[in-house]
TIMI-2910 file (N, C-alpha, C, CB; in pm, 1 decimal, decimal comma, always signed):
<rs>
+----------+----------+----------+----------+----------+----------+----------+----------+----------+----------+----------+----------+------+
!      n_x !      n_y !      n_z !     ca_x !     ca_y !     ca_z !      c_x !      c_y !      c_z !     cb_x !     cb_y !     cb_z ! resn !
+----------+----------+----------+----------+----------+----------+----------+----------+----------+----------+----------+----------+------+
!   -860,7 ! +13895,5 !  +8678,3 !   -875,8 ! +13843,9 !  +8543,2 !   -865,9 ! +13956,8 !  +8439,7 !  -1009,7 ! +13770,4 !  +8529,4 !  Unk !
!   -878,6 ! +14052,5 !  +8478,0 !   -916,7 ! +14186,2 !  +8368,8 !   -791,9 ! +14255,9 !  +8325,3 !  -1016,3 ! +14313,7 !  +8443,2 !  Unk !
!   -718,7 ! +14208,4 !  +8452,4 !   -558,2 ! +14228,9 !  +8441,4 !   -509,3 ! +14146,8 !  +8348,1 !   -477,0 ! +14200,8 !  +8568,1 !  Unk !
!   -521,1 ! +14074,7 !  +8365,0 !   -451,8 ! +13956,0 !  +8281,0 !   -501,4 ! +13980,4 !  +8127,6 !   -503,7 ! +13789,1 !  +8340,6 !  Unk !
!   -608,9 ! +14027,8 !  +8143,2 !   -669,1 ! +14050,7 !  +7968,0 !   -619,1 ! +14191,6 !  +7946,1 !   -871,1 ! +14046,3 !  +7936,4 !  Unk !
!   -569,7 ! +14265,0 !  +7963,0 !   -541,6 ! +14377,4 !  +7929,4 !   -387,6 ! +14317,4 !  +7915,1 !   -587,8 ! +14501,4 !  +8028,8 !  Unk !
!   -290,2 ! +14258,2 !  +7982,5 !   -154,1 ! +14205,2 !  +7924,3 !   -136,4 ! +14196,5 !  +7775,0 !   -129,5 ! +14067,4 !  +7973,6 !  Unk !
!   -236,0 ! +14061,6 !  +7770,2 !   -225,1 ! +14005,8 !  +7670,3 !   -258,0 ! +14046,5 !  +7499,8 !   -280,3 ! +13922,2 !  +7713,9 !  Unk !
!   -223,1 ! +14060,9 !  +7378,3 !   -265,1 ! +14092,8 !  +7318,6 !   -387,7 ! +14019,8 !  +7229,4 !   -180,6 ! +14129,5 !  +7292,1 !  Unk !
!   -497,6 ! +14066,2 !  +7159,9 !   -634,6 ! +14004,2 !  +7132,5 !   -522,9 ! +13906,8 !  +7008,9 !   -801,9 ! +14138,1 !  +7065,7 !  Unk !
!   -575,1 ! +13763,4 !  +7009,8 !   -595,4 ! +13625,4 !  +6945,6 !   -536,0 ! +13720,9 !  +6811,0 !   -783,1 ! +13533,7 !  +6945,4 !  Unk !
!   -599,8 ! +13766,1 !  +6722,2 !   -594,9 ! +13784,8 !  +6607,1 !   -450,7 ! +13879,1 !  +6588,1 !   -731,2 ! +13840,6 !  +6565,0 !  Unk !
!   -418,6 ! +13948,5 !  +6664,1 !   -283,0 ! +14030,1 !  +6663,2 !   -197,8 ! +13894,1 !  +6668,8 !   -254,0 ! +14154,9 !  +6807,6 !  Unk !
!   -213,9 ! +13805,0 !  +6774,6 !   -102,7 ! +13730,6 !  +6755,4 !    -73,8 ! +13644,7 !  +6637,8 !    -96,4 ! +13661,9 !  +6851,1 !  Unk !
!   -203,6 ! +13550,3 !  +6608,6 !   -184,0 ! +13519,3 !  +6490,5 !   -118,1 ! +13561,9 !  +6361,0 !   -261,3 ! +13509,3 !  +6476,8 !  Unk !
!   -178,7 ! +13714,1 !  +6335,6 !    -85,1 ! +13791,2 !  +6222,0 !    +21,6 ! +13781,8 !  +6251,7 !    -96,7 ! +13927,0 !  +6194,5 !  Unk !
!   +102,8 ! +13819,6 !  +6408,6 !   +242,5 ! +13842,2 !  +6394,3 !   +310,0 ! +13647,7 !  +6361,0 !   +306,0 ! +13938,7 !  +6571,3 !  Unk !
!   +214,4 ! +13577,0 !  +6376,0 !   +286,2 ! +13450,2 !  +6357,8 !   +308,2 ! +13446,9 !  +6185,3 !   +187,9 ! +13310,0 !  +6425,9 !  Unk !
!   +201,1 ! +13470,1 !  +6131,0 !   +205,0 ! +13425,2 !  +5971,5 !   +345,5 ! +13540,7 !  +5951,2 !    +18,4 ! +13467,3 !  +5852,5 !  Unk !
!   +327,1 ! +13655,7 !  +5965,3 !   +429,0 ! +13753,9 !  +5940,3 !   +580,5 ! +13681,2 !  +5962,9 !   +402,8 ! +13884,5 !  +6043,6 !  Unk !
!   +588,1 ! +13648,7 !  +6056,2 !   +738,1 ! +13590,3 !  +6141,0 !   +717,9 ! +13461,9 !  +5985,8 !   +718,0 ! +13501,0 !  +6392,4 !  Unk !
!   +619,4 ! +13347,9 !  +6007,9 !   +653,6 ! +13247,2 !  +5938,4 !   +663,0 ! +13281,3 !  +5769,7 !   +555,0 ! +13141,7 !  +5977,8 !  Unk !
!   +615,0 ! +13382,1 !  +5734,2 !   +606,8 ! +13458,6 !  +5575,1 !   +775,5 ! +13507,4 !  +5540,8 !   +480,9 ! +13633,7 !  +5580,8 !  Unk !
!   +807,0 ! +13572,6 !  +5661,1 !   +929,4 ! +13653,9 !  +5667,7 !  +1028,0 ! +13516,2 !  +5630,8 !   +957,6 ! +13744,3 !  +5836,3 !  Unk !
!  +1025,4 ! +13421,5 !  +5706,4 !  +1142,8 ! +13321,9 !  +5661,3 !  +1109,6 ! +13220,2 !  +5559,2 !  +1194,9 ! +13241,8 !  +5779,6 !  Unk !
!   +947,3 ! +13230,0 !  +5545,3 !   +957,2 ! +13153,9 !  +5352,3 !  +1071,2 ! +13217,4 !  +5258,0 !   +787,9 ! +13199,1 !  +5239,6 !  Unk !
!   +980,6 ! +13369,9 !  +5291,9 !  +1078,8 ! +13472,1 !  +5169,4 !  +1230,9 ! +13434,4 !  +5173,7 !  +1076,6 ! +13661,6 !  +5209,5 !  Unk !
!  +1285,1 ! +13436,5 !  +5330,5 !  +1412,3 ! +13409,6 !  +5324,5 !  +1516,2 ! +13291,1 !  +5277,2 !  +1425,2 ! +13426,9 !  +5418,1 !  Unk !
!  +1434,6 ! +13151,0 !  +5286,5 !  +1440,5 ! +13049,1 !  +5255,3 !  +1451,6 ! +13044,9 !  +5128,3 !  +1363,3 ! +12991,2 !  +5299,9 !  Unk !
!  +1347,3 ! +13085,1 !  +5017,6 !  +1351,7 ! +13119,7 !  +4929,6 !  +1437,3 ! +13208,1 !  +4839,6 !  +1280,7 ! +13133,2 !  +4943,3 !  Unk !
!  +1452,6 ! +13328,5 !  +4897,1 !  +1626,7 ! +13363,0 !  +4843,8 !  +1728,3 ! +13354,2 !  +4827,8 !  +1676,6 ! +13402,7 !  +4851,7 !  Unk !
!  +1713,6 ! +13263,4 !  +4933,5 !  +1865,6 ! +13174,1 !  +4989,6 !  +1893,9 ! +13042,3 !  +4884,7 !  +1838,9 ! +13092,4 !  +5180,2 !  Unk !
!  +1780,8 ! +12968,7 !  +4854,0 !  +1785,6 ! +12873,6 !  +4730,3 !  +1789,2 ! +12907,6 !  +4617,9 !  +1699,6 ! +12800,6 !  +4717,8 !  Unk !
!  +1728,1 ! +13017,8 !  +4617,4 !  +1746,9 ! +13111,7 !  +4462,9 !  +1902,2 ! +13080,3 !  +4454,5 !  +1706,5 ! +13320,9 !  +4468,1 !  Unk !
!  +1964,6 ! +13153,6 !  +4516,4 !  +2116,3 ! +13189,5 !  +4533,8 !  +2216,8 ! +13088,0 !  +4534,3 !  +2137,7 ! +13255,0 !  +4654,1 !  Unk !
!  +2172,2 ! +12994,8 !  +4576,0 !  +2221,6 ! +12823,8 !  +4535,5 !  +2200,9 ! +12813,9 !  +4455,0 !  +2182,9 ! +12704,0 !  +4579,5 !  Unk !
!  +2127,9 ! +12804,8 !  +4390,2 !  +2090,0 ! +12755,2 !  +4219,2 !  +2197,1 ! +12835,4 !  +4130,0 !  +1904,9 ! +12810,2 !  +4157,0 !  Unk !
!  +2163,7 ! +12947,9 !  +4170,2 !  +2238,1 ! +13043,7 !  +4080,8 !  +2403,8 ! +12989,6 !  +4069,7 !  +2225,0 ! +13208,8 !  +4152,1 !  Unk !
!  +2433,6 ! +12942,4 !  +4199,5 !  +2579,0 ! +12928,5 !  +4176,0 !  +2594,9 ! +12809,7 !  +4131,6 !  +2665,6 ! +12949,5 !  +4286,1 !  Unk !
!  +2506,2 ! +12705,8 !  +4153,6 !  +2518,2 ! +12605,4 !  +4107,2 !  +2514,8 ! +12586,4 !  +3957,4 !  +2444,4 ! +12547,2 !  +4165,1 !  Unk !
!  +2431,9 ! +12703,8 !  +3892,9 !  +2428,7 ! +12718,3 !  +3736,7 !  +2547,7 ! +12792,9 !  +3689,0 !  +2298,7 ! +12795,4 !  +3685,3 !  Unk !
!  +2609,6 ! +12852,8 !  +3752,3 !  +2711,4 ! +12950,4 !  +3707,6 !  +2866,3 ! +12840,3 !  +3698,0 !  +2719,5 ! +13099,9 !  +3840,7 !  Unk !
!  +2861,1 ! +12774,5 !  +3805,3 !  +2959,7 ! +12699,6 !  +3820,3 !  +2920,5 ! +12548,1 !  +3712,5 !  +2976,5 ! +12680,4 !  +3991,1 !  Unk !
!  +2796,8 ! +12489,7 !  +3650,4 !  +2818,6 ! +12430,5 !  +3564,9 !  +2828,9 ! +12467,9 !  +3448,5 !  +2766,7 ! +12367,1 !  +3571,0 !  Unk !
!  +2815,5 ! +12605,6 !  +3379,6 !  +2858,7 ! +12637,6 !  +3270,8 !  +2957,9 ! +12676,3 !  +3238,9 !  +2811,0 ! +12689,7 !  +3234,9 !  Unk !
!  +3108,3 ! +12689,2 !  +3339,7 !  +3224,9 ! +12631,4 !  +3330,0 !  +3256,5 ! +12530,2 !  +3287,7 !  +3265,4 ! +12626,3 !  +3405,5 !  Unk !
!  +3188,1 ! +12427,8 !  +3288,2 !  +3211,5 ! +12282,0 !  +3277,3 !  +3136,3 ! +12244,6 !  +3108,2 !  +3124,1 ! +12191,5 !  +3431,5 !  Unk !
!  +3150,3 ! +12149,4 !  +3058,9 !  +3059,0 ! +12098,2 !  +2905,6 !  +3047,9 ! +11922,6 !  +2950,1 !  +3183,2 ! +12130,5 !  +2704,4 !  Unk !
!  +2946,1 ! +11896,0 !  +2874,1 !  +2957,6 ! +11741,0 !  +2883,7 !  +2909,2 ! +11698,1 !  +3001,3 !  +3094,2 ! +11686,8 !  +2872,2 !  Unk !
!  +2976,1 ! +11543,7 !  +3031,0 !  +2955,1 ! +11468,0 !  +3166,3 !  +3017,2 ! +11508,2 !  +3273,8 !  +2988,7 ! +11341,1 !  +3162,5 !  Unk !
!  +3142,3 ! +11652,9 !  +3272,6 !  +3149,7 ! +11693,4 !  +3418,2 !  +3022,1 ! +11797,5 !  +3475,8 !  +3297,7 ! +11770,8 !  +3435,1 !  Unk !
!  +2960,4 ! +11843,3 !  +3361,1 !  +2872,9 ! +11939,1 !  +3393,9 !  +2758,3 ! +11905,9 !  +3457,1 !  +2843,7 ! +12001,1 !  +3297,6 !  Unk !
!  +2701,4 ! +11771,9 !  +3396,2 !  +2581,8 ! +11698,8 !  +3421,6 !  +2663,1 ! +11590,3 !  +3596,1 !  +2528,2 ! +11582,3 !  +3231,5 !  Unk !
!  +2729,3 ! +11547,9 !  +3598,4 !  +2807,6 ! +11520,2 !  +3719,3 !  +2820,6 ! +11641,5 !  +3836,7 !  +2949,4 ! +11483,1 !  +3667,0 !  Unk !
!  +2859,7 ! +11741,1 !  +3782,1 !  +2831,5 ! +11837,6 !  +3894,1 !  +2707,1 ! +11907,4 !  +3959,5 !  +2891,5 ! +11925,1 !  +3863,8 !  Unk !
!  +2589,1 ! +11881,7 !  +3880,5 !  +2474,2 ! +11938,4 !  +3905,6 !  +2449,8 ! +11804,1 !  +3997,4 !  +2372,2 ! +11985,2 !  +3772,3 !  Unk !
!  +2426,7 ! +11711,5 !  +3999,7 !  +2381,3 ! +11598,2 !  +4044,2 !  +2463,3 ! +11608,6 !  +4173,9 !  +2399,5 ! +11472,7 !  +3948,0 !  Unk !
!  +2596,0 ! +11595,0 !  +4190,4 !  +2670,0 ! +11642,6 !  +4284,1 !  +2603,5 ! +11744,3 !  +4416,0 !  +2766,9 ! +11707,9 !  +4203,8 !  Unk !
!  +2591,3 ! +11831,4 !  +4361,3 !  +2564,5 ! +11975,6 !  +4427,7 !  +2404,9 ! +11946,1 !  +4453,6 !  +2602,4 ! +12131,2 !  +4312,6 !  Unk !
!  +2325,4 ! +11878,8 !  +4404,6 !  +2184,0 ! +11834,2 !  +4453,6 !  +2205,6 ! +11717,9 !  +4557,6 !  +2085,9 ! +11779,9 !  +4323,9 !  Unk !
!  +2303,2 ! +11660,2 !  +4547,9 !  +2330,9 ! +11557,9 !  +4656,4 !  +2366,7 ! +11621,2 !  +4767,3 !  +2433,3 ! +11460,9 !  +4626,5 !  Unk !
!  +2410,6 ! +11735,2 !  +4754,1 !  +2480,4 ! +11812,5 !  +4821,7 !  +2364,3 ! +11884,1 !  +4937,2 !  +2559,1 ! +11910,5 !  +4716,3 !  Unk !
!  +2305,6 ! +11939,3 !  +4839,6 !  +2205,3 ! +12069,2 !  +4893,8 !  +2104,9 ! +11958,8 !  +4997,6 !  +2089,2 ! +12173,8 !  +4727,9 !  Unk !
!  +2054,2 ! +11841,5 !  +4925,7 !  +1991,3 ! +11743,8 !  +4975,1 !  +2060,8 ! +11703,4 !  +5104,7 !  +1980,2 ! +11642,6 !  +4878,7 !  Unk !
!  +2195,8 ! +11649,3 !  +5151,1 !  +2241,2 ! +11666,8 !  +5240,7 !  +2282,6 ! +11730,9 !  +5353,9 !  +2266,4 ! +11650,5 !  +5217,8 !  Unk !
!  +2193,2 ! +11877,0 !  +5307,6 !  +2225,4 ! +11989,2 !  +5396,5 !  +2375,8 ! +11990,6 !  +5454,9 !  +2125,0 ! +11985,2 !  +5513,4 !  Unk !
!  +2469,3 ! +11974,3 !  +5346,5 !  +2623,0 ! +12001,7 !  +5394,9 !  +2688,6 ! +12119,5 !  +5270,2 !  +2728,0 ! +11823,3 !  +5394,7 !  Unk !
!  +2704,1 ! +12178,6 !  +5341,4 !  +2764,2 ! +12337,8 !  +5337,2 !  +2870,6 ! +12338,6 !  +5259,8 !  +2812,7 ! +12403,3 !  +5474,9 !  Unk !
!  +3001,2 ! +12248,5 !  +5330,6 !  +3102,0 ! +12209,1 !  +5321,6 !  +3116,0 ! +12115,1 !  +5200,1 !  +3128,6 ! +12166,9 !  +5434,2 !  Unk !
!  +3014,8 ! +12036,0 !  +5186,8 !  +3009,3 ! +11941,3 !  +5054,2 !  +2985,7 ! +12029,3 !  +4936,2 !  +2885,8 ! +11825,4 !  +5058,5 !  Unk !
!  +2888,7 ! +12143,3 !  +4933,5 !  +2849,2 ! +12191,6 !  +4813,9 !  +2969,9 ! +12279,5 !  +4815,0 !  +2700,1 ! +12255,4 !  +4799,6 !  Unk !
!  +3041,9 ! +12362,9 !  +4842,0 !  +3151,8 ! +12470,7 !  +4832,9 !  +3225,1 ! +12359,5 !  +4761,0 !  +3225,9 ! +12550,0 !  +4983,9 !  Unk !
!  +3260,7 ! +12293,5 !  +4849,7 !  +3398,8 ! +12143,6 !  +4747,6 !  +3340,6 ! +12158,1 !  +4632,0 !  +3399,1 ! +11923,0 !  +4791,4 !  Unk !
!  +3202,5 ! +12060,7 !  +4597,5 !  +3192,3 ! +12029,5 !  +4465,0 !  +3147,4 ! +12144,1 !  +4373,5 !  +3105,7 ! +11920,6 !  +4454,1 !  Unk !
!  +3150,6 ! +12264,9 !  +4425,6 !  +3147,3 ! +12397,1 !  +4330,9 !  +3265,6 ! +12435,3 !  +4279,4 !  +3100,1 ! +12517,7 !  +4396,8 !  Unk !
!  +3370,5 ! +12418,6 !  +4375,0 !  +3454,3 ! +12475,4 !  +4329,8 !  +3566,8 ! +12355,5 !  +4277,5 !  +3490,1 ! +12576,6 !  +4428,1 !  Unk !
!  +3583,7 ! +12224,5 !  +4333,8 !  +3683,7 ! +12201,8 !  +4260,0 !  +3616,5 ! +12063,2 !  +4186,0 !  +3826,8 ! +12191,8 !  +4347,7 !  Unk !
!  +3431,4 ! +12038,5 !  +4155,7 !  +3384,4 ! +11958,3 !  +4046,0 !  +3349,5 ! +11865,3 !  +4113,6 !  +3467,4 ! +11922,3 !  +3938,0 !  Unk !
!  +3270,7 ! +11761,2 !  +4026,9 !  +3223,8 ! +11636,6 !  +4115,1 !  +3330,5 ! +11542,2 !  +4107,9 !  +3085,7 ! +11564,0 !  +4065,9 !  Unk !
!  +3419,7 ! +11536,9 !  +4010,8 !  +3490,2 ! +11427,7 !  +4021,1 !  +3614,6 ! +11408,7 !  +4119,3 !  +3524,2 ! +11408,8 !  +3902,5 !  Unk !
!  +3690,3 ! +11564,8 !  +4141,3 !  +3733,9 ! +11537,1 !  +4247,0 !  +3646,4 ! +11553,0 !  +4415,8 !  +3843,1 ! +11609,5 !  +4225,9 !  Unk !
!  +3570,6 ! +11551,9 !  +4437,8 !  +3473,9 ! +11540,4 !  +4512,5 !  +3415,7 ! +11400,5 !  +4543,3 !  +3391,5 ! +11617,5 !  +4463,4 !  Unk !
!  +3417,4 ! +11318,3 !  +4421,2 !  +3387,7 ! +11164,0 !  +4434,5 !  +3482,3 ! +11093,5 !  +4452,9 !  +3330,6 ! +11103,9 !  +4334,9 !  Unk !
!  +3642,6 ! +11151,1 !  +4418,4 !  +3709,2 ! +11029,8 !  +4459,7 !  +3747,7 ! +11054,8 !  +4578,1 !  +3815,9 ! +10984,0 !  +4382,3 !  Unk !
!  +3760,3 ! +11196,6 !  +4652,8 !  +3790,0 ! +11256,0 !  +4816,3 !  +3689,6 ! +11149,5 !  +4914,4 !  +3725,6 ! +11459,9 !  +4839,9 !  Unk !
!  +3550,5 ! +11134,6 !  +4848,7 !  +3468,1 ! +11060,3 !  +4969,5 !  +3459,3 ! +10948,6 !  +4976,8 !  +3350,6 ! +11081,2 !  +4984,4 !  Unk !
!  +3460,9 ! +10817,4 !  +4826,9 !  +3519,0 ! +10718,3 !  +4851,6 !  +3619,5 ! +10695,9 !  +4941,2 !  +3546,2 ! +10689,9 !  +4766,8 !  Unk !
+----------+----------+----------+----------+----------+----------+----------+----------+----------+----------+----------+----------+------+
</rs>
């Protein structure tokens, strides 16, 4: 048994390394949406009006869908051709 406790590391080491591991990919998660937004704002102030407000909505449908492929389309070539491709 004494073996076995000397393996292992004490309860509280592991715990920290869990919050650490799970802290490490908030942060990352979090930068990563930063960075969406950003393009998502950059790419509607190209736009004025109802394509602009159409493309944000777009690209939240998007992000919401967790498709990759959907948000690149409607970044780069707008929601409207993007809405009539998926009809």
């Amino acid at each position: 048994m004494s073996f076995c406790k000397r393996l292992r590391p004490p309860p509280f080491l592991l715990s920290r390394a869990r919050y650490t591991k799970r802290a490490t990919n908030h942060a990352a998660l979090l930068a990563a949406l930063r960075a969406v937004n950003v393009a998502i704002d950059l790419a509607s102030r190209l736009r004025a009006g109802h394509p602009r407000t159409a493309l944000v909505a777009a690209a939240r449908q998007a992000v919401k869908a967790s498709s990759a492929d959907q948000l690149v389309d409607v970044l780069c070539r707008g929601a409207t051709a993007h809405a009539t491709r998926v009809r």
